[in-house]
C-alpha positions as CSV (number, residue, x, y, z in Angstrom):
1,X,0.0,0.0,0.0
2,X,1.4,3.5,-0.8
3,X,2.3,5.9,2.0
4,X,-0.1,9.2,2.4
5,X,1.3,12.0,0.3
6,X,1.5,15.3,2.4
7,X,0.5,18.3,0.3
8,X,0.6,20.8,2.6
9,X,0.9,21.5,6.6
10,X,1.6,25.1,6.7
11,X,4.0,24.7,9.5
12,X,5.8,27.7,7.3
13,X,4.4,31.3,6.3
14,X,6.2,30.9,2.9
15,X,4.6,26.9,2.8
16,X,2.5,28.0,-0.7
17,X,1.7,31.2,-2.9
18,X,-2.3,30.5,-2.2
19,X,-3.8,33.2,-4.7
20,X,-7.6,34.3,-3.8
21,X,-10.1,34.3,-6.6
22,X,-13.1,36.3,-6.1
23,X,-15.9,36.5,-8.2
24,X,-15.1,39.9,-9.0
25,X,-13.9,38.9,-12.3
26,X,-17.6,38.3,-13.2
27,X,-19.5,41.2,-11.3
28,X,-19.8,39.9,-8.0
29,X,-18.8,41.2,-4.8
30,X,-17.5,38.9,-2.9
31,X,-14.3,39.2,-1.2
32,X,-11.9,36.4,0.2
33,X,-8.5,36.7,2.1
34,X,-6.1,34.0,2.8
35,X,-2.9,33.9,5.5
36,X,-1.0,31.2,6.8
37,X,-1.1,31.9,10.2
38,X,0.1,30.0,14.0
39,X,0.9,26.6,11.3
40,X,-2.3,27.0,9.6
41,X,-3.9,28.1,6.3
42,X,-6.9,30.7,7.4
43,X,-9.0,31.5,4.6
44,X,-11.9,34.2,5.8
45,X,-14.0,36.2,3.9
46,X,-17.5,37.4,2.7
47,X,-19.8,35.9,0.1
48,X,-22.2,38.1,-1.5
49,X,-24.6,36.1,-3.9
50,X,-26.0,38.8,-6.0
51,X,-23.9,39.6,-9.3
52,X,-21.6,36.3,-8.5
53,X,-21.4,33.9,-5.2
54,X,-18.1,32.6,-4.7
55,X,-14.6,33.1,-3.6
56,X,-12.1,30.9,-3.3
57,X,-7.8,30.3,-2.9
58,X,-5.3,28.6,-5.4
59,X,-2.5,27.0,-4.8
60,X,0.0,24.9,-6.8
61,X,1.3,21.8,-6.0
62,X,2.5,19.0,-8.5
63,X,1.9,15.6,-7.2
64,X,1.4,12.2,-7.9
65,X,-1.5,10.5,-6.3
66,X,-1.1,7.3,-7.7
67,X,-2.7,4.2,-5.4
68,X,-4.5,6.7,-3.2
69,X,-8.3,7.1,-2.8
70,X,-8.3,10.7,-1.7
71,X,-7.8,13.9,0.3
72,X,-7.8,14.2,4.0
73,X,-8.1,18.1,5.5
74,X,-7.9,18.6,9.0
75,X,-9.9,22.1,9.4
76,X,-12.2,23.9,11.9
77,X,-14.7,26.8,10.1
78,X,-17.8,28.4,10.6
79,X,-19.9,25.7,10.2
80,X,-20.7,26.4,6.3
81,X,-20.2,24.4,3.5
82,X,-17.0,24.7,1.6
83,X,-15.3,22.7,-1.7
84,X,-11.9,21.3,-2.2
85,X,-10.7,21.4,-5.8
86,X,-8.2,19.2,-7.8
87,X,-6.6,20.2,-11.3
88,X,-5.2,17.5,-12.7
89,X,-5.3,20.0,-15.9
90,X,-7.4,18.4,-18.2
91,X,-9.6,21.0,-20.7
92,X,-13.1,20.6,-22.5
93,X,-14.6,22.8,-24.5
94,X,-11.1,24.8,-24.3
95,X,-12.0,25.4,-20.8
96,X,-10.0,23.9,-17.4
97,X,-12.3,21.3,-15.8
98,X,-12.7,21.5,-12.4
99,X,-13.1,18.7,-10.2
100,X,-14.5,19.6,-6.8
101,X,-16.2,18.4,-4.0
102,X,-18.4,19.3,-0.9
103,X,-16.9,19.1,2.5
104,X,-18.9,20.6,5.7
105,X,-17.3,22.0,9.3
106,X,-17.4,23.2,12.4
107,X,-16.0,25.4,14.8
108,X,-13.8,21.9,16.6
109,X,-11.0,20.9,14.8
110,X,-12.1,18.1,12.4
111,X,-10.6,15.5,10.0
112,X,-12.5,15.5,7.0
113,X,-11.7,12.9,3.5
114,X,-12.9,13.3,0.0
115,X,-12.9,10.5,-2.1
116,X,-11.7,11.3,-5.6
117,X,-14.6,9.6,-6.6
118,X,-16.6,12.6,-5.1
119,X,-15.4,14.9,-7.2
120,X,-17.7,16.4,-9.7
121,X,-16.6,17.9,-13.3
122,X,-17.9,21.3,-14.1
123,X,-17.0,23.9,-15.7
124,X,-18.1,27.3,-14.6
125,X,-20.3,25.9,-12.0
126,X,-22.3,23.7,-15.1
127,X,-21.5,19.5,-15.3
128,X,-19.8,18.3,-18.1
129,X,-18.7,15.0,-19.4
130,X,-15.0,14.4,-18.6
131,X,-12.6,11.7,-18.5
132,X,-12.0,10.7,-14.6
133,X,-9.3,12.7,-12.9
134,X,-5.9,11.5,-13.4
135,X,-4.6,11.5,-9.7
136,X,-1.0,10.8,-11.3
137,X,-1.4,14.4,-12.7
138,X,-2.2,16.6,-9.9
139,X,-0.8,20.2,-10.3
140,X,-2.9,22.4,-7.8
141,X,-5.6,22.7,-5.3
142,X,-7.9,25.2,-4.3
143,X,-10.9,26.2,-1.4
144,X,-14.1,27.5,-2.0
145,X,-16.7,28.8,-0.6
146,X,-19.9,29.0,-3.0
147,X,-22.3,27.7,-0.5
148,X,-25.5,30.4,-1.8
149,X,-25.3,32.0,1.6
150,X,-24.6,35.2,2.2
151,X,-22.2,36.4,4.6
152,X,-18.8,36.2,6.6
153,X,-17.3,32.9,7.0
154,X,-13.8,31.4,7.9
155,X,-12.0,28.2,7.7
156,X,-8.6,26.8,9.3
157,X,-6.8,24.2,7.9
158,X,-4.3,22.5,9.5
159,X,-2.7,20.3,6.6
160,X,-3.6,18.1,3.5
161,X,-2.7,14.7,2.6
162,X,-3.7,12.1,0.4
163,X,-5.2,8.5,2.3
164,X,-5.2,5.4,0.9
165,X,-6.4,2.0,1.1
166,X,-3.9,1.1,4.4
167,X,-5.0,4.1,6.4
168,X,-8.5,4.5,6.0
């Protein structure tokens, strides 16, 4: 069985460039900040759903998740809804698909796991028909929040690794 593959445990301030996304670049008004803070990744904000709905952080991180069946997050939030993202870079309809999926939390410290096979393909928020994601391709990540709520909300995350059939 393959060893977890640690992506990220922002013991470090320079751990990742994690780039925020708002939905500014379509007329919304949401706004999104992220720090890497006390070894965590802190990613607080404030959705606004008119004119958008979303904001989110990016980072990149080329990895091969070969033999794994997902990602494990230990976070604490604001109880809302957030998504993990995957790029493993693959386009349709000269877009980038992206394959995300739902994850919920709370204001304890939780360990949270997203099967790949939970990940949905979409692009722009709309499902499209794409080849599974090629987990020996991974080149980035990325958090939203997009949960049609409006409001402040925050989320902690304390690192990111891949689990696998021996550490379930």
């Amino acid at each position: 069985m393959p060893a977890p593959v640690t992506l990220f445990t922002f013991d470090r301030t320079d751990e990742a460039e994690w780039d925020v996304v708002n939905d500014g670049v379509m007329g919304g008004r949401s706004a999104g900040f992220v720090a890497v803070e006390q070894g965590a990744l802190r990613f607080t904000g404030t959705l606004v759903t008119q004119g958008g709905g979303f904001t989110s952080v990016r980072a990149r991180r080329a990895v091969d998740l070969t033999g794994q069946l997902g990602i494990e997050m230990r976070v604490r939030g604001s109880g809302r809804q957030f998504e993990v993202e995957l790029d493993d870079g693959v386009r349709a309809y000269g877009r980038t698909v992206s394959r995300r999926a739902p994850f919920a939390t709370s204001a304890e410290w939780t360990v949270v796991r997203v099967p790949f096979s939970a990940l949905r393909s979409t692009i722009f928020g709309r499902a499209v028909n794409a080849p599974v994601i090629d987990v020996a391709r991974i080149r980035g990540m990325g958090l939203y929040m997009a949960d049609g709520q409006d409001g402040p909300f925050r989320l902690d995350v304390d690192y990111v690794r891949s689990y696998g059939a021996g550490n379930e």
